[in-house]
ZABA-66143 format. One record per residue (C-alpha): x, y, z; residue number from 1; residue in three letters. Coordinates in pm, whole numbers, plus 32768, in hexadecimal, padded with zeros to 4 digits. Layout:
<atoms>
ATOM/c1/c2/c3/n/res
ATOM/X/Y/Z/NUM/ala
...
</atoms>
This chain:
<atoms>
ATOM/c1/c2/c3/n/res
ATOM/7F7E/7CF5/731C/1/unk
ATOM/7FDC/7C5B/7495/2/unk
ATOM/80BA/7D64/74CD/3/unk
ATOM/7FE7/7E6E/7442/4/unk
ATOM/7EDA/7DEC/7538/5/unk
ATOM/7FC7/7DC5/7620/6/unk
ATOM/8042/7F54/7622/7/unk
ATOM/7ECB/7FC4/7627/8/unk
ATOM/7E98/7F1F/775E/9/unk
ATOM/7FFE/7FC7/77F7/10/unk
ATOM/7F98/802F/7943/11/unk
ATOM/80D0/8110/79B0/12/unk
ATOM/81C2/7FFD/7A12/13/unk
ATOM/8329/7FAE/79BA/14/unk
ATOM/82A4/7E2B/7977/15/unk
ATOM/8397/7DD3/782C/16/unk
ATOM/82B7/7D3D/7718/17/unk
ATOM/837C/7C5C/762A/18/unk
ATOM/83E7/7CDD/74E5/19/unk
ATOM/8403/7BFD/73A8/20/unk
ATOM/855B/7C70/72DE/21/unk
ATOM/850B/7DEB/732E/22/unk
ATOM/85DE/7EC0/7427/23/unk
ATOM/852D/7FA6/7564/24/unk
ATOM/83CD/8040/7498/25/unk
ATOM/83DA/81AA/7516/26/unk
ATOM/8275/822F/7510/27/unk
ATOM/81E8/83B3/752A/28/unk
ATOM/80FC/8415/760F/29/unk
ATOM/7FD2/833A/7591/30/unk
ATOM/7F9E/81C1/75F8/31/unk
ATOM/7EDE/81AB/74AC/32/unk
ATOM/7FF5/825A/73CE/33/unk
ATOM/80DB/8148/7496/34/unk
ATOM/7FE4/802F/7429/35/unk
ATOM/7FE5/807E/72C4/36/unk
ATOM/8160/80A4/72E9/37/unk
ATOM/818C/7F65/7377/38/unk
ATOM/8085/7EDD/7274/39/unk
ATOM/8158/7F5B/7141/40/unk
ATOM/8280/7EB0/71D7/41/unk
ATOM/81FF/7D67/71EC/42/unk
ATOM/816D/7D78/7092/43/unk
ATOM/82DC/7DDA/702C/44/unk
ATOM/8367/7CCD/70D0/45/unk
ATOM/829C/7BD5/7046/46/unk
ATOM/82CE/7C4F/6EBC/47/unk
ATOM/8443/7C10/6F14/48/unk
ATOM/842C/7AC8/6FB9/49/unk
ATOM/8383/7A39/6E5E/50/unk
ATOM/84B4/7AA5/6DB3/51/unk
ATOM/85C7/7A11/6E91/52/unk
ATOM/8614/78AA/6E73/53/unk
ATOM/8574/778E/6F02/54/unk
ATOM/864F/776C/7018/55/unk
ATOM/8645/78C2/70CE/56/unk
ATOM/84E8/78AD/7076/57/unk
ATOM/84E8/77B0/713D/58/unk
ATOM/856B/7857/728E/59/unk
ATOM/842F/7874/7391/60/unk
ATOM/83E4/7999/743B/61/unk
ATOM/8448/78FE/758F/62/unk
ATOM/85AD/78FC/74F9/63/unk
ATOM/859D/7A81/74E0/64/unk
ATOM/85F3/7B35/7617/65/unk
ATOM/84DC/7C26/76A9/66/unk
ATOM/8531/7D94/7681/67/unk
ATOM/8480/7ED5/772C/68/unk
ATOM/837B/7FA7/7696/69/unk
ATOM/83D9/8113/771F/70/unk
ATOM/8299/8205/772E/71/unk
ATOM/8325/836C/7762/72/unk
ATOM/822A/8449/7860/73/unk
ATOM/81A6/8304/790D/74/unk
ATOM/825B/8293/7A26/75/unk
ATOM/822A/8161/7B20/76/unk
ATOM/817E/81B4/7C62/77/unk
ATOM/812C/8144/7D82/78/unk
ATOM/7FAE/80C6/7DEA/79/unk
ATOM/7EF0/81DB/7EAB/80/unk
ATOM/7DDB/81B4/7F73/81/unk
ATOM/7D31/82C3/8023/82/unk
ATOM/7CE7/82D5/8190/83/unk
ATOM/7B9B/830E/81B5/84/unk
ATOM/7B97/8362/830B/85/unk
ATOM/7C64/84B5/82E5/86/unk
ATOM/7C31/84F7/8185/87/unk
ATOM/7AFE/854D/80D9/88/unk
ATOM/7A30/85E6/822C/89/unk
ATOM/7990/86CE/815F/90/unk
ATOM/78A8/859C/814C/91/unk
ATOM/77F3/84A8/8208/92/unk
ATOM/78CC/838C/824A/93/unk
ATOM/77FA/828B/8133/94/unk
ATOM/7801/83A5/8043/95/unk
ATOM/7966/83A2/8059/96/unk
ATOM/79C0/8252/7F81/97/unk
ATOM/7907/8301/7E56/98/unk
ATOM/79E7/844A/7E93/99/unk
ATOM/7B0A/836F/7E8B/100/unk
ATOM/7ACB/82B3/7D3C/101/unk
ATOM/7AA4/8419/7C88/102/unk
ATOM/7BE7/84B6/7D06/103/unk
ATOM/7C68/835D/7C4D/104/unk
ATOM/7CCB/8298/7D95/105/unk
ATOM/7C7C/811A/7D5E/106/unk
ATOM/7CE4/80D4/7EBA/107/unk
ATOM/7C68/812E/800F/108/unk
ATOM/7CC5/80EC/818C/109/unk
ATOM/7C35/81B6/82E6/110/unk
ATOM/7C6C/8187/8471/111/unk
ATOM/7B28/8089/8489/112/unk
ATOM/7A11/7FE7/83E6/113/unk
ATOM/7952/7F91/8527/114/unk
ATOM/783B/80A9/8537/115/unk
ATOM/77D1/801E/8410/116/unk
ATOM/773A/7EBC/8370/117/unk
ATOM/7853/7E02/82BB/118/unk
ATOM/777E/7DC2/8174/119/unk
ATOM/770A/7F3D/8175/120/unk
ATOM/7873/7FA6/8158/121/unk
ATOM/7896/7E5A/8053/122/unk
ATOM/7791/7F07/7F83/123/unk
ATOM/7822/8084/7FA4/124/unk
ATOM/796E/7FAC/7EE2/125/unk
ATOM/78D6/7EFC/7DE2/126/unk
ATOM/7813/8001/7D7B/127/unk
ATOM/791B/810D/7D15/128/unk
ATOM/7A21/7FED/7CDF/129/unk
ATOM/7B08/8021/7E06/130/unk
ATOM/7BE0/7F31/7EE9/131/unk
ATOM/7BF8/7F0C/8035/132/unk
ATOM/7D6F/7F2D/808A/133/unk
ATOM/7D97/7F31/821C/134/unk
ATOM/7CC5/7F98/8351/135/unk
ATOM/7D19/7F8A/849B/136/unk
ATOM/7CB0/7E90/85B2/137/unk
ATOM/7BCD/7F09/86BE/138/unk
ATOM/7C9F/7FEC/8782/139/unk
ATOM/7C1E/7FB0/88E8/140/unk
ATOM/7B50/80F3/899B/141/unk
ATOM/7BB6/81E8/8878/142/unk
ATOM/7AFA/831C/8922/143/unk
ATOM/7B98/82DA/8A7F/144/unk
ATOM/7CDD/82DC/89C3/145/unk
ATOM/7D48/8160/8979/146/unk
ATOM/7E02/813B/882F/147/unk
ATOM/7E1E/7FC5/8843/148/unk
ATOM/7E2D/7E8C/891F/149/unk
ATOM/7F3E/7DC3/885F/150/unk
ATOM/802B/7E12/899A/151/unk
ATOM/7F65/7E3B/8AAD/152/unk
ATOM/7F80/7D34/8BD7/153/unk
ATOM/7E5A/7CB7/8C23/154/unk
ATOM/7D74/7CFC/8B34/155/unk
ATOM/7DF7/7BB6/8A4D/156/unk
ATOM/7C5E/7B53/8A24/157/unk
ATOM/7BFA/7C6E/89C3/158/unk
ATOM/7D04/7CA2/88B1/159/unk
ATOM/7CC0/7B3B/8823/160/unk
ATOM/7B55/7B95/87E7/161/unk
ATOM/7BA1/7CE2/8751/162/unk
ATOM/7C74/7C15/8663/163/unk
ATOM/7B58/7B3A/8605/164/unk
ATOM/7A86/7C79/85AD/165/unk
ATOM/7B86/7CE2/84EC/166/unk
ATOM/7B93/7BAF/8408/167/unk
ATOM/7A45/7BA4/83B4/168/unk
ATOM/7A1F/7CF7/835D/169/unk
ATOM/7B77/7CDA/8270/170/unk
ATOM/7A85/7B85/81DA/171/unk
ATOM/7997/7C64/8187/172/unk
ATOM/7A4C/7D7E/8123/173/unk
ATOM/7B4E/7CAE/8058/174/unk
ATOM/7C83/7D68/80EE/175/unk
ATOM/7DC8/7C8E/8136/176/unk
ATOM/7E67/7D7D/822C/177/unk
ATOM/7DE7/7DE0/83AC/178/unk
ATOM/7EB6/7EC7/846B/179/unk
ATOM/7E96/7E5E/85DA/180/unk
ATOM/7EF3/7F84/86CB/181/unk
ATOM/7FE4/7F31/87E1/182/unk
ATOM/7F4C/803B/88F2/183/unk
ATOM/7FD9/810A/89E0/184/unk
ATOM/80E0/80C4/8B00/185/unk
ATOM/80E4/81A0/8C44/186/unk
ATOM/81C2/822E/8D11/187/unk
ATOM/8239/8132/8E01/188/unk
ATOM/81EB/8005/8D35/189/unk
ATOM/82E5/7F08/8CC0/190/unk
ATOM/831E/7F35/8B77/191/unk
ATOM/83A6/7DA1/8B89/192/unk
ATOM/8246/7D16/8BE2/193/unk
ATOM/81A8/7DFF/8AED/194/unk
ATOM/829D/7D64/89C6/195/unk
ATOM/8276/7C1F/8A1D/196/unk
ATOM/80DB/7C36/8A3F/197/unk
ATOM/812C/7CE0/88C0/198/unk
ATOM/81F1/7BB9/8851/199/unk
ATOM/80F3/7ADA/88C3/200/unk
ATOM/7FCA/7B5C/883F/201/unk
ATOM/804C/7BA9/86F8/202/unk
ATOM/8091/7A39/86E2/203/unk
ATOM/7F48/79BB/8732/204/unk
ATOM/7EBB/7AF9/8631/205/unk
ATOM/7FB5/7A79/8515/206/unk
ATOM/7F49/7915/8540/207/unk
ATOM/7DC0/7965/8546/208/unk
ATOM/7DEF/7A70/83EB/209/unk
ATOM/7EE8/7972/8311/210/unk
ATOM/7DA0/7892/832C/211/unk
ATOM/7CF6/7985/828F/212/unk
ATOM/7DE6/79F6/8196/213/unk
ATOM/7E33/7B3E/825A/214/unk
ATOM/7F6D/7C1F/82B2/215/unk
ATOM/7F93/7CAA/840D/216/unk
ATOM/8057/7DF1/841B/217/unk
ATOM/80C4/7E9F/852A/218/unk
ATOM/813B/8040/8521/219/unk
ATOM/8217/80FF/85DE/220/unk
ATOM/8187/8243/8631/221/unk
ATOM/821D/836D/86A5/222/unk
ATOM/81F4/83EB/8825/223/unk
ATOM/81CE/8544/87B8/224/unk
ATOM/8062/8503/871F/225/unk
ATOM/8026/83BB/880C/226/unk
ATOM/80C0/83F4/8969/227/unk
ATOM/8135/82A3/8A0C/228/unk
ATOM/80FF/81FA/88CE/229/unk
ATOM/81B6/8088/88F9/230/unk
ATOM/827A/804D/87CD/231/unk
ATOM/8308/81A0/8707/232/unk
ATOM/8440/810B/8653/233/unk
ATOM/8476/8071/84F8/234/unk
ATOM/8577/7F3E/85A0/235/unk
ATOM/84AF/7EF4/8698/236/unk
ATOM/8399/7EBA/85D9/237/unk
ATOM/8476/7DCF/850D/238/unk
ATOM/8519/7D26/861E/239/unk
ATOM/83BB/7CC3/869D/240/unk
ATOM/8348/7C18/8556/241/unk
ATOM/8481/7B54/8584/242/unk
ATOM/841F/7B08/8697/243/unk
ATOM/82E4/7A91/8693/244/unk
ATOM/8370/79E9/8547/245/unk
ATOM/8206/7A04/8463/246/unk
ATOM/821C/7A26/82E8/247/unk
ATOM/80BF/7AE6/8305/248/unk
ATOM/8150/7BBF/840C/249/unk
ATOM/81CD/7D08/8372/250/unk
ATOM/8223/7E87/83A8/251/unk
ATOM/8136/7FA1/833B/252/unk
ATOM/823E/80DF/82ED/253/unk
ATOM/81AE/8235/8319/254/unk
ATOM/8294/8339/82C0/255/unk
ATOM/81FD/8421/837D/256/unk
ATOM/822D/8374/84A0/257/unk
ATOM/8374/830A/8464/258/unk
ATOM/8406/8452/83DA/259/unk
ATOM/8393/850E/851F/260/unk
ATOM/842B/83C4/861B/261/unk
ATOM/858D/8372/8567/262/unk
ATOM/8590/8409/83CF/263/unk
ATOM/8686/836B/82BB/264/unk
ATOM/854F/82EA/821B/265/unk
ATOM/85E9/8264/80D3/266/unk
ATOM/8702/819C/819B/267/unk
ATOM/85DE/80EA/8275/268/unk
ATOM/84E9/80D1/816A/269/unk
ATOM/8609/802F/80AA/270/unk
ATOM/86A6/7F50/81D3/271/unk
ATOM/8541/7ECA/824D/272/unk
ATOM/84A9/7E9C/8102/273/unk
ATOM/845A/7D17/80F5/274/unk
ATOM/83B0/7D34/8259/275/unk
ATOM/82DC/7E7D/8211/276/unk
ATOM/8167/7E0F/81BD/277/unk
ATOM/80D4/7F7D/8197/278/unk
ATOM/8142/80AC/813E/279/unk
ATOM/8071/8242/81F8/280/unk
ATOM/80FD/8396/8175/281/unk
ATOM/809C/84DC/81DE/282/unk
ATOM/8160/862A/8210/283/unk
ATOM/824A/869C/831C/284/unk
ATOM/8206/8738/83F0/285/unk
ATOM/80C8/8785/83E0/286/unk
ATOM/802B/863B/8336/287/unk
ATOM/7F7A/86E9/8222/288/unk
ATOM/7FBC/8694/80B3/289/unk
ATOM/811E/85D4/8088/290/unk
ATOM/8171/86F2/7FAE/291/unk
ATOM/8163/87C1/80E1/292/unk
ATOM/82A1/87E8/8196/293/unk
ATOM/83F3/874D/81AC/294/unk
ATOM/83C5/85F4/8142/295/unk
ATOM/841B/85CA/7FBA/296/unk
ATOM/8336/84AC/7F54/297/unk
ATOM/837A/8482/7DD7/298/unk
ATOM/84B9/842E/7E37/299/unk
ATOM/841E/8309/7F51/300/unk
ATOM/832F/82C8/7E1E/301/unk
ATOM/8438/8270/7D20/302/unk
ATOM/84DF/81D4/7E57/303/unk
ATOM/83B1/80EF/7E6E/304/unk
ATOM/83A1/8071/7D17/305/unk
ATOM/8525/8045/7CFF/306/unk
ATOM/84F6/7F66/7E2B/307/unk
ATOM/83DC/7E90/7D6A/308/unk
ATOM/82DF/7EF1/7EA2/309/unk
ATOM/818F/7E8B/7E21/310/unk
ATOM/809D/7ED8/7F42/311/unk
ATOM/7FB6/7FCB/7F89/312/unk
ATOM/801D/8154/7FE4/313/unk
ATOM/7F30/81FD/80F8/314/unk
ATOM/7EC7/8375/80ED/315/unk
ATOM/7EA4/8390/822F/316/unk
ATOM/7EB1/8502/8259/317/unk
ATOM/7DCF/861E/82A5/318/unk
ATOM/7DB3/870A/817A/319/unk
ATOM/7E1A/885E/81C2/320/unk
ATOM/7CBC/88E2/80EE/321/unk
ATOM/7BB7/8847/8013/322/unk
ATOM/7C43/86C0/7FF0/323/unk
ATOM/7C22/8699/7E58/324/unk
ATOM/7CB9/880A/7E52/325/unk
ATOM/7DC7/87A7/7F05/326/unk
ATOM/7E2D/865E/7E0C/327/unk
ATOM/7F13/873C/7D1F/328/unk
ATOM/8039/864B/7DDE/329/unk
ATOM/7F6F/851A/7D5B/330/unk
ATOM/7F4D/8571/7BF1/331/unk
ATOM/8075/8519/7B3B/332/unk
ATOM/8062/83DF/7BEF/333/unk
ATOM/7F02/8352/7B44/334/unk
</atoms>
């Protein structure tokens, strides 16, 4: 009866569930059909174990090694949250969390939570069951342009407090990741000063979030979308955590981003995978749905999941229509 219970409550992973004296169970389509399989079995297995002697009898289940249940049609997957702040604008931006539940997303990130109170957007989750999975630290002046302080000289104060906003809003909101922007870097300045204000504040962000249980990521973004944006690359992203030496100090991987800056997506996603603490898809080159364009994500799904990554996956992308008529792509994946 465990295992029957167990194989109701199969949620899509590969998790192996152990096995008492039977080989891999091989359901049909149904999670209930499985459960009565897997019920039949173990009422099997215990009509036999009354006939065998009292030694192998004997022989607890811990003794038996663990073997795989394989469910046909229902593949692993990774964890995606929708970005509220590009999908779902054929509503108001609160009216957006209940679109997302329906289209079957139990995740969401956007840009910022600022323009609105923390518990208002606490009560938007817990009333259609969602989780917070990222948001981004304030970003500076966003309508004169700024897309982050993180490595700008000079303005060290102001990037400290914007990382105390940020932590009590992710209190609130319950999320363990914040995505602190690194800003802009002008033509003419050194790119030295700006690394080492990066390095810097990124320590003092780190130190201030693993007190709260927080992640800090940081994301290379393409120059194409973001002139003069300071860090674009995938290894020097890397090198920086290294630098600044943080477990809580992590890489946010957009594929966008990095498909349009340097490609071979699978061999980075695969090379940087115990320092990458979020995971942003959309389609290239045009950053609609990710099955738009020239990026093959079910292969960089089953990549994922191969690779054991566990976190959450951001649609950040601007659907090319009508947002739920445009999750076809997402289907097979619930």
């Amino acid at each position: 009866m465990q295992l029957a219970l167990a194989v109701r409550g199969f949620a899509g992973t590969h998790h192996a569930l152990p096995l008492a004296n039977h080989g891999p169970v091989v359901a049909g389509t149904s999670l209930d059909a499985a459960a009565d399989a897997a019920q039949e079995l173990e009422a099997t297995a215990r009509s036999r174990r009354s006939s065998l002697p009292a030694s192998a009898a004997a022989i607890r289940p811990a003794e038996i090694p663990s073997l795989p249940i394989t469910l046909p049609g229902k593949a692993s997957m990774p964890r995606f949250a929708a970005n509220l702040s590009m999908m779902y604008q054929e509503h108001a931006f609160l009216d957006r969390f209940g679109a997302a539940a329906k289209d079957g997303f139990a995740g969401v990130e956007f840009l910022f939570p600022y323009a609105h109170p923390a518990a208002e957007l606490r009560a938007r989750l817990s009333q259609h069951g969602l989780t917070q999975a990222l948001f981004n630290g304030p970003p500076g002046d966003w309508d004169a342009g700024e897309r982050g302080t993180a490595s700008l000289p000079g303005r060290e104060a102001e990037f400290a407090r914007s990382v105390d906003t940020a932590l009590e809003y992710a209190r609130v909101l319950g999320n363990d990741r914040v995505h602190l922007m690194a800003g802009l870097i002008r033509t003419g300045e050194e790119r030295a000063r700006h690394r080492a204000t990066y390095v810097r504040n990124l320590a003092h962000a780190a130190k201030q979030a693993a007190s709260a249980g927080v992640t800090v990521v940081i994301e290379p973004i393409n120059t194409r979308d973001v002139p003069g944006f300071f860090l674009n690359r995938q290894d020097e992203a890397h090198a920086i955590c290294a630098e600044v030496g943080a477990a809580n100090l992590k890489v946010q991987m957009d594929f966008y981003h990095c498909q349009i800056v340097e490609g071979d997506l699978a061999t980075k996603l695969t090379q940087y995978i115990a320092g990458i603490g979020h995971i942003q898809i959309a389609g290239v080159p045009d950053r609609h749905e990710p099955d738009h364009g020239e990026i093959n994500y079910p292969y960089l799904f089953q990549r994922m999941d191969e690779l054991g990554y566990a976190g959450w996956v951001g649609c950040e992308y601007r659907p090319a229509a009508g947002t739920s008529a445009g999750l076809g792509w997402l289907r097979s994946w619930l």
